[in-house]
Chimera marker file (.cmm) of the C-alpha trace (Angstrom):
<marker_set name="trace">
<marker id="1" x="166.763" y="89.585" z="88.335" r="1" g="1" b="0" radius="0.5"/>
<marker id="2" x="169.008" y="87.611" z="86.195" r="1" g="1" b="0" radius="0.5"/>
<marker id="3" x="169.704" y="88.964" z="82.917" r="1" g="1" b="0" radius="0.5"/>
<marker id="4" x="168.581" y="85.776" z="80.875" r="1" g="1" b="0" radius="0.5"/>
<marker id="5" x="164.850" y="86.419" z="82.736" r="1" g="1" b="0" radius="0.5"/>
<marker id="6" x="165.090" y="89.928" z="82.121" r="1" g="1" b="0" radius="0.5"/>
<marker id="7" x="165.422" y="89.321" z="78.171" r="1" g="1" b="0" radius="0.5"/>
<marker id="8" x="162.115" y="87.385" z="77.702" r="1" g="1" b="0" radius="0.5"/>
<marker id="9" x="160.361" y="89.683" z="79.459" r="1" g="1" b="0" radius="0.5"/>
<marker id="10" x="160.614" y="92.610" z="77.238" r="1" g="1" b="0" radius="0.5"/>
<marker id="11" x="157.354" y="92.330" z="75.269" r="1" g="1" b="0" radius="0.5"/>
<marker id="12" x="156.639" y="96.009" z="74.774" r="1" g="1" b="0" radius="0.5"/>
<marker id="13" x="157.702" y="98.721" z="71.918" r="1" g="1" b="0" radius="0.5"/>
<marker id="14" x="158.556" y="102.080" z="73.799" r="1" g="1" b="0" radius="0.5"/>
<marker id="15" x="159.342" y="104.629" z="71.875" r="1" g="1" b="0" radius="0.5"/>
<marker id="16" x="162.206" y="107.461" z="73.664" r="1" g="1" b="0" radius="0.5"/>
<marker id="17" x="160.819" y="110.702" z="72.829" r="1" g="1" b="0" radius="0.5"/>
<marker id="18" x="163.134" y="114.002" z="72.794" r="1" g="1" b="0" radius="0.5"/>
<marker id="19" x="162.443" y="117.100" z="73.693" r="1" g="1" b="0" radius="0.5"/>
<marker id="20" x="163.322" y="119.759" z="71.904" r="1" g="1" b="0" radius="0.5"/>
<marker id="21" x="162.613" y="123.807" z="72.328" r="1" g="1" b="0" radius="0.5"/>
<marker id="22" x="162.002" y="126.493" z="69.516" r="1" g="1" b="0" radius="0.5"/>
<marker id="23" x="160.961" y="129.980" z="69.150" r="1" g="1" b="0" radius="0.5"/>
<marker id="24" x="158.732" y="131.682" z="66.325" r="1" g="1" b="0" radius="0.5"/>
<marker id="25" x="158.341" y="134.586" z="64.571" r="1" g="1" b="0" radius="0.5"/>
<marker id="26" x="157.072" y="136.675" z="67.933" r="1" g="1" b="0" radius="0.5"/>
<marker id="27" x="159.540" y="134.810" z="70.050" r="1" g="1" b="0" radius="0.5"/>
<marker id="28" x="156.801" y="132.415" z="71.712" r="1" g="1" b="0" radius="0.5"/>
<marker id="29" x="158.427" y="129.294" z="73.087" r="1" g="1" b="0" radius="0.5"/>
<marker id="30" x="157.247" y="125.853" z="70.815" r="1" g="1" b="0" radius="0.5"/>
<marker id="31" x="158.302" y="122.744" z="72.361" r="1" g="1" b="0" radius="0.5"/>
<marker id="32" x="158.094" y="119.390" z="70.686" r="1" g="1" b="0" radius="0.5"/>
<marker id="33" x="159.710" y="116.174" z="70.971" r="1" g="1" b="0" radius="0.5"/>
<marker id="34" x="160.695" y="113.874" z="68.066" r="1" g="1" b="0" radius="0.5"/>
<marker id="35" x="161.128" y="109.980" z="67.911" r="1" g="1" b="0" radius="0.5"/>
<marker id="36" x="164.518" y="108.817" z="69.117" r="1" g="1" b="0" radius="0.5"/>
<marker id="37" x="164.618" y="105.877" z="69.556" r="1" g="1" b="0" radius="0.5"/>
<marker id="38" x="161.619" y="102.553" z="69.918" r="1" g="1" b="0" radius="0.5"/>
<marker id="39" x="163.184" y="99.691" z="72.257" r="1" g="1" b="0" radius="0.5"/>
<marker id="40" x="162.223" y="96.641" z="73.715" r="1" g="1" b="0" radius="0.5"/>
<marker id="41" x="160.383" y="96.929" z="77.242" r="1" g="1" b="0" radius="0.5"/>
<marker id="42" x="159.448" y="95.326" z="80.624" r="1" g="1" b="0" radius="0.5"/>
<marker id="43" x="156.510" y="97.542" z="82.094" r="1" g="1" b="0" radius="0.5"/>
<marker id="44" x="155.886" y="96.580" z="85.750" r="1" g="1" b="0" radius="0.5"/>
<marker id="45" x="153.393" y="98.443" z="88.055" r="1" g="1" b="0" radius="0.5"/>
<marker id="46" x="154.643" y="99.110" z="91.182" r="1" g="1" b="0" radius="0.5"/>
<marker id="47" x="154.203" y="101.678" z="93.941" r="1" g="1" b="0" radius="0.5"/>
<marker id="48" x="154.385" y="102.200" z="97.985" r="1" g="1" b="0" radius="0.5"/>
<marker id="49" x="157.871" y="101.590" z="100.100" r="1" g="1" b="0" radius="0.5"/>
<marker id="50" x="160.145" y="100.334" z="97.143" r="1" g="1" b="0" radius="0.5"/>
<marker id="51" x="159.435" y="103.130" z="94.871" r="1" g="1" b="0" radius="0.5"/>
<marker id="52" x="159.635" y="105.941" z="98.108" r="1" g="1" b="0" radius="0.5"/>
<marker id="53" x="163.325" y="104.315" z="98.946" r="1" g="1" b="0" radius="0.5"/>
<marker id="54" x="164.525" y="104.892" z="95.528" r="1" g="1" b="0" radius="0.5"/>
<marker id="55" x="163.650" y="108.676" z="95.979" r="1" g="1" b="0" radius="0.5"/>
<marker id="56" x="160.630" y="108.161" z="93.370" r="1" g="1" b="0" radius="0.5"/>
<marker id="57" x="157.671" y="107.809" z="95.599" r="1" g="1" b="0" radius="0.5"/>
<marker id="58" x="155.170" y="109.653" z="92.766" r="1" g="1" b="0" radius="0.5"/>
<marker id="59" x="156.310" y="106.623" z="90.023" r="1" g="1" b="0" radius="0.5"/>
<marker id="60" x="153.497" y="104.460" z="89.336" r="1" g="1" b="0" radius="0.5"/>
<marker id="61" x="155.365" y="102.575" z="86.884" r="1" g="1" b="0" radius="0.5"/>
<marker id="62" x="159.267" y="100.612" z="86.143" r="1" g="1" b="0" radius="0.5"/>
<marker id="63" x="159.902" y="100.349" z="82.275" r="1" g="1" b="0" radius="0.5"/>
<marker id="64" x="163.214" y="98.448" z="82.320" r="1" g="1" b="0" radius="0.5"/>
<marker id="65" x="165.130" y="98.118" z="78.623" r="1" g="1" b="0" radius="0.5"/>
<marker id="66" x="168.593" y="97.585" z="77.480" r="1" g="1" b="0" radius="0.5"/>
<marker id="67" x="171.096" y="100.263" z="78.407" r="1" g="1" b="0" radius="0.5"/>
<marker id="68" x="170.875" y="103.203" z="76.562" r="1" g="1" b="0" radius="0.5"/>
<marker id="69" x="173.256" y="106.028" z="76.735" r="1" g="1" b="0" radius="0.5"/>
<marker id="70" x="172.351" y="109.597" z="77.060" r="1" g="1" b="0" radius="0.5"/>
<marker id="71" x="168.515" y="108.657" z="78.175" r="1" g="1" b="0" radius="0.5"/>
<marker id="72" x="167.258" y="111.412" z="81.022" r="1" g="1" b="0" radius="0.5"/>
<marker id="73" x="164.849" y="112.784" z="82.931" r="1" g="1" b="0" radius="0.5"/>
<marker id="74" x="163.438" y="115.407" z="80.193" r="1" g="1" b="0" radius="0.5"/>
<marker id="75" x="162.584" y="112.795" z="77.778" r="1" g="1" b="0" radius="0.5"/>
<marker id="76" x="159.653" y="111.303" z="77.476" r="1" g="1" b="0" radius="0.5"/>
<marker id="77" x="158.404" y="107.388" z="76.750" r="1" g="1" b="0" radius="0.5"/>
<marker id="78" x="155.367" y="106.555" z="74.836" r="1" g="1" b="0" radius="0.5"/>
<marker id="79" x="153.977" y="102.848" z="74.928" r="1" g="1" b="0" radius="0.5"/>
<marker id="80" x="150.422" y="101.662" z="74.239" r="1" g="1" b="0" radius="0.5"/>
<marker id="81" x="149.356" y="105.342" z="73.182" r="1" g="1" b="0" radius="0.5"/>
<marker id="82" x="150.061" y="106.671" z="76.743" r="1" g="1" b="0" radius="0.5"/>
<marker id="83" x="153.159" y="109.638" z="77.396" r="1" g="1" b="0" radius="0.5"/>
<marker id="84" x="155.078" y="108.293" z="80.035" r="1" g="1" b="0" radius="0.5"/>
<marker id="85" x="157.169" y="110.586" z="82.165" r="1" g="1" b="0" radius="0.5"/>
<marker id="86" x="160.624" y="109.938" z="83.484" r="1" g="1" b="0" radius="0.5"/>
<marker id="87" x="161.000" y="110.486" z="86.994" r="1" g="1" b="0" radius="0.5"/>
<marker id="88" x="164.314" y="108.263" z="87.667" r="1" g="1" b="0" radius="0.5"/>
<marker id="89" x="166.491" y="106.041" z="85.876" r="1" g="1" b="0" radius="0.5"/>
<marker id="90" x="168.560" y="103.242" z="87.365" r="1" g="1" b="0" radius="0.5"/>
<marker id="91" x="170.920" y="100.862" z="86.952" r="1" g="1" b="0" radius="0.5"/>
<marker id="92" x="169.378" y="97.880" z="88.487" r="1" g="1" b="0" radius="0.5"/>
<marker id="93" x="173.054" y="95.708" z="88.299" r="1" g="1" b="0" radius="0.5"/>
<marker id="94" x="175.958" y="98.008" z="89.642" r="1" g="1" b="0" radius="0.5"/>
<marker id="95" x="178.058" y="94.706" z="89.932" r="1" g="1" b="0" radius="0.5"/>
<marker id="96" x="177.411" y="94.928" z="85.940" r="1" g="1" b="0" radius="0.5"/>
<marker id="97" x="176.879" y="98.102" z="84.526" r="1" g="1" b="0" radius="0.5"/>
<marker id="98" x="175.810" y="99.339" z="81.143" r="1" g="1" b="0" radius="0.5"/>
<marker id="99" x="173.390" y="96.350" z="80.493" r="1" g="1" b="0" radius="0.5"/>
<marker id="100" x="169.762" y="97.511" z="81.872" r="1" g="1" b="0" radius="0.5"/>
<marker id="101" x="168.455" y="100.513" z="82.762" r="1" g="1" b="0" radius="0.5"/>
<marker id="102" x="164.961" y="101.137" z="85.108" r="1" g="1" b="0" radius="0.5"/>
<marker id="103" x="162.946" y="104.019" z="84.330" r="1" g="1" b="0" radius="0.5"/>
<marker id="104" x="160.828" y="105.126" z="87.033" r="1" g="1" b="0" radius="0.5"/>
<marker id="105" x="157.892" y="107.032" z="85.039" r="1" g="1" b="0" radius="0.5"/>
<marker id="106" x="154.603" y="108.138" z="86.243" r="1" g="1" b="0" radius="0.5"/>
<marker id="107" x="151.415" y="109.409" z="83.718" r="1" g="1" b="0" radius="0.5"/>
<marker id="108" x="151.994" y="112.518" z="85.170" r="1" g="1" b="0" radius="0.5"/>
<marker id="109" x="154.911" y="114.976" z="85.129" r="1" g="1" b="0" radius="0.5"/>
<marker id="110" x="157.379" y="115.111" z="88.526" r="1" g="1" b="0" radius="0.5"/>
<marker id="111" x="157.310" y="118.169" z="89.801" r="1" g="1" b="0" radius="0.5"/>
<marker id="112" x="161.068" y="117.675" z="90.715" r="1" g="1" b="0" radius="0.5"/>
<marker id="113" x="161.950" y="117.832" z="86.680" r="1" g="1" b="0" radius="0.5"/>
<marker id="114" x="163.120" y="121.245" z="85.835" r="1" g="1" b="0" radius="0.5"/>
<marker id="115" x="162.961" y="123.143" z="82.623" r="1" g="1" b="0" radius="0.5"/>
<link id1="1" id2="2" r="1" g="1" b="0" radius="0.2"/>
<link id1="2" id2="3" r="1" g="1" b="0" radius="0.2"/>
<link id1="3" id2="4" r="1" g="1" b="0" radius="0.2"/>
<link id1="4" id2="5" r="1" g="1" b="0" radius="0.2"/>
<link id1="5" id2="6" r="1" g="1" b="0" radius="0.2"/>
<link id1="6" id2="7" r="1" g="1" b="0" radius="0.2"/>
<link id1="7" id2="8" r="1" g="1" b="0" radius="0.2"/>
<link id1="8" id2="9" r="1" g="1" b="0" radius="0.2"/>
<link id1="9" id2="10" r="1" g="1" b="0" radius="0.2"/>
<link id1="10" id2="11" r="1" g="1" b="0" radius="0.2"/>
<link id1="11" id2="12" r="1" g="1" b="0" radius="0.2"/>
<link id1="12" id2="13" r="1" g="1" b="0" radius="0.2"/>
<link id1="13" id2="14" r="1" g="1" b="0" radius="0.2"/>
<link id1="14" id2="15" r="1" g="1" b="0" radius="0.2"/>
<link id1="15" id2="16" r="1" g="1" b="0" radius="0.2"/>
<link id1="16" id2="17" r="1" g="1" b="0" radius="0.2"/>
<link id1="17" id2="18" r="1" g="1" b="0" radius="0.2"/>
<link id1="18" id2="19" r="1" g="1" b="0" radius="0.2"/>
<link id1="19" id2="20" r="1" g="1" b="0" radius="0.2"/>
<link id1="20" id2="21" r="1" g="1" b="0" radius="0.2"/>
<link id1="21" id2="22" r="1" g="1" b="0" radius="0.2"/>
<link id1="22" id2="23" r="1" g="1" b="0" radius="0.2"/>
<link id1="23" id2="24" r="1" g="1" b="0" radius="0.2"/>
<link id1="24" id2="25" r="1" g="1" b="0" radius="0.2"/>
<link id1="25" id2="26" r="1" g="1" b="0" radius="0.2"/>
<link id1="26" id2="27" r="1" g="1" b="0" radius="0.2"/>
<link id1="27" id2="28" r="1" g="1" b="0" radius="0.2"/>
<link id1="28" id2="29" r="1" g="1" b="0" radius="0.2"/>
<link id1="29" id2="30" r="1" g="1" b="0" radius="0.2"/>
<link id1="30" id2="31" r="1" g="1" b="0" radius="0.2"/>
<link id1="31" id2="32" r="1" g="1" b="0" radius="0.2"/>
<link id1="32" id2="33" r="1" g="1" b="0" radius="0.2"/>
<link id1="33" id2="34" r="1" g="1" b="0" radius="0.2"/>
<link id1="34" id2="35" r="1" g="1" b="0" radius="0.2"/>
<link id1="35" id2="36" r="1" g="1" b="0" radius="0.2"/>
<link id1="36" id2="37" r="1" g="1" b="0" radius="0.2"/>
<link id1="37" id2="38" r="1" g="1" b="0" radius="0.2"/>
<link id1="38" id2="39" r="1" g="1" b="0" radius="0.2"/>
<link id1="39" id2="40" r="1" g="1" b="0" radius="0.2"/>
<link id1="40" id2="41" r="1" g="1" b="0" radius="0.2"/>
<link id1="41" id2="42" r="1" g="1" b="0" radius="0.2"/>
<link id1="42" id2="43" r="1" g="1" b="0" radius="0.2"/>
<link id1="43" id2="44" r="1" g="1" b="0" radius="0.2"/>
<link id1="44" id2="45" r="1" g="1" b="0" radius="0.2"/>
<link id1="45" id2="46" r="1" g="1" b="0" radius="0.2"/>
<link id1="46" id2="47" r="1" g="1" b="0" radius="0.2"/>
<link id1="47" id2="48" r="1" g="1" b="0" radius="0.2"/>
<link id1="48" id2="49" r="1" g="1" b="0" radius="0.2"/>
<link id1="49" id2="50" r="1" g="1" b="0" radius="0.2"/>
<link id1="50" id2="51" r="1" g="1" b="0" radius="0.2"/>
<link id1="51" id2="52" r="1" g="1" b="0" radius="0.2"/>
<link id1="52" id2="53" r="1" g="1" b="0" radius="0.2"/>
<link id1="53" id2="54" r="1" g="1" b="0" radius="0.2"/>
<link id1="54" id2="55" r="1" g="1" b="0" radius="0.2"/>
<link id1="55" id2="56" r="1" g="1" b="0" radius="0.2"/>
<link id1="56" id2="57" r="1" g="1" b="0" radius="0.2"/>
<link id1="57" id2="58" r="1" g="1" b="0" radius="0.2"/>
<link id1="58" id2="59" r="1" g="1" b="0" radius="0.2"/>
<link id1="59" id2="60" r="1" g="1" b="0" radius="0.2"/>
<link id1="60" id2="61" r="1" g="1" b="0" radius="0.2"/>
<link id1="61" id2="62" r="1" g="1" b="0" radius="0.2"/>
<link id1="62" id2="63" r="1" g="1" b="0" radius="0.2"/>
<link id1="63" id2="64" r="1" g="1" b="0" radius="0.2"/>
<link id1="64" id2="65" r="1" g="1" b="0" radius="0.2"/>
<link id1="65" id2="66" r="1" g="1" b="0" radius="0.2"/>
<link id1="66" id2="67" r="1" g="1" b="0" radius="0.2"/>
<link id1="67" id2="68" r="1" g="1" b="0" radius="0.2"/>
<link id1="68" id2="69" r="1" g="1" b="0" radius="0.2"/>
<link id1="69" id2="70" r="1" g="1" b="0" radius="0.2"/>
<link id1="70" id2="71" r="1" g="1" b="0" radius="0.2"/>
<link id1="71" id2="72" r="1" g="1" b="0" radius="0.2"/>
<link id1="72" id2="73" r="1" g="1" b="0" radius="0.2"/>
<link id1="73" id2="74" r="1" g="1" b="0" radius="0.2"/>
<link id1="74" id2="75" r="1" g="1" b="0" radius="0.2"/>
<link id1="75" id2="76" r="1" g="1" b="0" radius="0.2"/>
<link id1="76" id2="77" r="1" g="1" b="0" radius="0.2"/>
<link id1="77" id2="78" r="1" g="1" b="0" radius="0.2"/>
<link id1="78" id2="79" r="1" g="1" b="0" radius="0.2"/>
<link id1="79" id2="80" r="1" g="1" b="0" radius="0.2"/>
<link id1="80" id2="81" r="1" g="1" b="0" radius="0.2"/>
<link id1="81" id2="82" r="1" g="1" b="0" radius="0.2"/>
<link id1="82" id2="83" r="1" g="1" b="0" radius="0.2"/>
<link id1="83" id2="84" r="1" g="1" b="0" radius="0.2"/>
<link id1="84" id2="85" r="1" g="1" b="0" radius="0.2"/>
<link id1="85" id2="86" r="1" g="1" b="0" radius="0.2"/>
<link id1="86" id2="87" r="1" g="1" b="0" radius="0.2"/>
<link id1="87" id2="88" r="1" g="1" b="0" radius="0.2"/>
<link id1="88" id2="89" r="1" g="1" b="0" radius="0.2"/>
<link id1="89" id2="90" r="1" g="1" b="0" radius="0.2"/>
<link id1="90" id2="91" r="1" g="1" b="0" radius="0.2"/>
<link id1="91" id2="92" r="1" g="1" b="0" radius="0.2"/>
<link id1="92" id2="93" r="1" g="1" b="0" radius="0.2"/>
<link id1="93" id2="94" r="1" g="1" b="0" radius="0.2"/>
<link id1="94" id2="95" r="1" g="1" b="0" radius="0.2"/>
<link id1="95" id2="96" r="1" g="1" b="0" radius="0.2"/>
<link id1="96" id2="97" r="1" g="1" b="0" radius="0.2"/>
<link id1="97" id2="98" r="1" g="1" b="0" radius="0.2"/>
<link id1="98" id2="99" r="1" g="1" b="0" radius="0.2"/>
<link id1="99" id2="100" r="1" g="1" b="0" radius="0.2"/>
<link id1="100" id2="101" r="1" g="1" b="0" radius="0.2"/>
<link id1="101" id2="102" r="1" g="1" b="0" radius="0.2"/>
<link id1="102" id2="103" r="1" g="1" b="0" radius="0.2"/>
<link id1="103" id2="104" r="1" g="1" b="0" radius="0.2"/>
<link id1="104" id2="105" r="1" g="1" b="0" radius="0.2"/>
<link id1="105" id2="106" r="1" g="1" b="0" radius="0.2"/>
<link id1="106" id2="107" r="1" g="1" b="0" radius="0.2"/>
<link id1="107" id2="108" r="1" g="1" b="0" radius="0.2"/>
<link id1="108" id2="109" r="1" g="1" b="0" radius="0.2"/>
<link id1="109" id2="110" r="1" g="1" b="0" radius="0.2"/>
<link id1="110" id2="111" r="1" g="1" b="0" radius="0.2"/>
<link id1="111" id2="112" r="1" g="1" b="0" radius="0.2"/>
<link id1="112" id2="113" r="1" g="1" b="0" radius="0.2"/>
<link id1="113" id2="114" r="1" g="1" b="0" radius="0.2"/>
<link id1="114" id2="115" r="1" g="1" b="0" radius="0.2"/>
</marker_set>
């Protein structure tokens, strides 16, 4: 997809959620994740023998935004009041790098994301 498509396309606010681990006073584990970051966004469903060849097969969904550095698999996307969970992220343009990223997310957590 040419990049000049790709901009108007971007009609959604996703926020990049963080996660973030703490212990209290008994040593019980509290996770939480705080706001990183709320970008632009393409949402596409998508599903079946493109998703399985990218080595994502359980991704129901491709969130493409701008490049952003340090985004991974442990953080989370919310958009529309869902929790979106990363299962991949690609660079769609390897001839031109560092301008789009995909984010293959599903509404349920990968199983192949480890704590």
């Amino acid at each position: 997809m040419k990049s000049k498509r790709r901009i108007g396309r971007l009609r959604h606010r996703v926020t990049i959620k963080r996660r973030s681990i703490e212990y209290d006073e008994v040593g019980q584990v509290i996770e939480t994740y705080t706001d990183i970051k709320t970008v632009a966004a393409a949402i596409e469903t998508f599903g079946g023998k493109n998703l399985a060849q990218q080595g994502v097969a359980d991704a129901s969904l491709i969130v493409t935004i701008r490049h952003l550095a340090g985004l991974t698999p442990y953080d989370l996307l919310a958009c529309r009041g869902e929790i979106l969970y990363i299962g991949a992220i690609i660079d769609p343009e390897p001839d031109h790098p560092g301008r789009w990223l995909e984010v293959y997310c599903s509404k349920e957590p990968f199983e192949n994301v480890e704590d």
